[in-house]
C-alpha positions in Angstrom: 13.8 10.6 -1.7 11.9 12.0 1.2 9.0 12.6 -0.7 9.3 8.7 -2.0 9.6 7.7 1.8 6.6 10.0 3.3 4.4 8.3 0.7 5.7 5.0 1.5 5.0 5.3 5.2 1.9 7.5 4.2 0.4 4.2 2.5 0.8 1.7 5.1 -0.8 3.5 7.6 -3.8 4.0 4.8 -3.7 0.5 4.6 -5.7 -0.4 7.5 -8.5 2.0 6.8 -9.0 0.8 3.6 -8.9 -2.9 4.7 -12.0 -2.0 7.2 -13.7 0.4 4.6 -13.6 -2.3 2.1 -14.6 -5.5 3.7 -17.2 -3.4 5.7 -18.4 -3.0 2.2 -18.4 -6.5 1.3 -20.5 -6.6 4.2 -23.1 -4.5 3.8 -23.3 -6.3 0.3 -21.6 -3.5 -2.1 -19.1 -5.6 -2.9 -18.7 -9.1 -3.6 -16.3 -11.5 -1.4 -14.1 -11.7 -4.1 -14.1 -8.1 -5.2 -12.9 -6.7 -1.7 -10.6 -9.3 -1.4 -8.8 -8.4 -4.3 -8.9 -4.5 -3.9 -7.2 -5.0 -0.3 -4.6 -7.7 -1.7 -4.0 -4.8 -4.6 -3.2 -2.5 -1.5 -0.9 -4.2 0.2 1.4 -5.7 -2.7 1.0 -1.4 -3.9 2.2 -0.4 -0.1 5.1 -3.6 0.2 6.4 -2.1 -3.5 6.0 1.6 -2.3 8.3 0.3 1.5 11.0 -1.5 -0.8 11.2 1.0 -3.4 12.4 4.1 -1.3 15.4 2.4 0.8 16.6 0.3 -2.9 16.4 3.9 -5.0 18.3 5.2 -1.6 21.2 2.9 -2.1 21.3 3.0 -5.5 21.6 6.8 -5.3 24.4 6.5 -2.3 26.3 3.2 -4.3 26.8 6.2 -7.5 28.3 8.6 -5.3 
């Protein structure tokens, strides 16, 4: 469970950097509008799934105990 949170948290704070590597890319023309808006959109539902999964495998783990 720890190692399920630390990567939660570990992702959302990677989350802004990537936002800013990416559309800095779409900027400079390496990637299209539509391409970086879909890799940061990927991100952040992968980082909202990774912050709910840890506390709902918590409880699940405390409601069998």
């Amino acid at each position: 469970m720890v190692q399920l949170e630390h990567c939660a948290k570990t992702l959302g704070e990677l989350q802004l950097d990537h936002r800013k590597v990416t559309l800095g890319s779409a900027a400079g023309g390496a990637l299209s509008a539509d391409e970086a808006i879909a890799r940061v959109d990927t991100v952040r539902r992968l980082e909202a799934l990774a912050r709910h999964a840890w506390p709902a495998a918590l409880h699940l783990i405390d409601s069998r105990a």
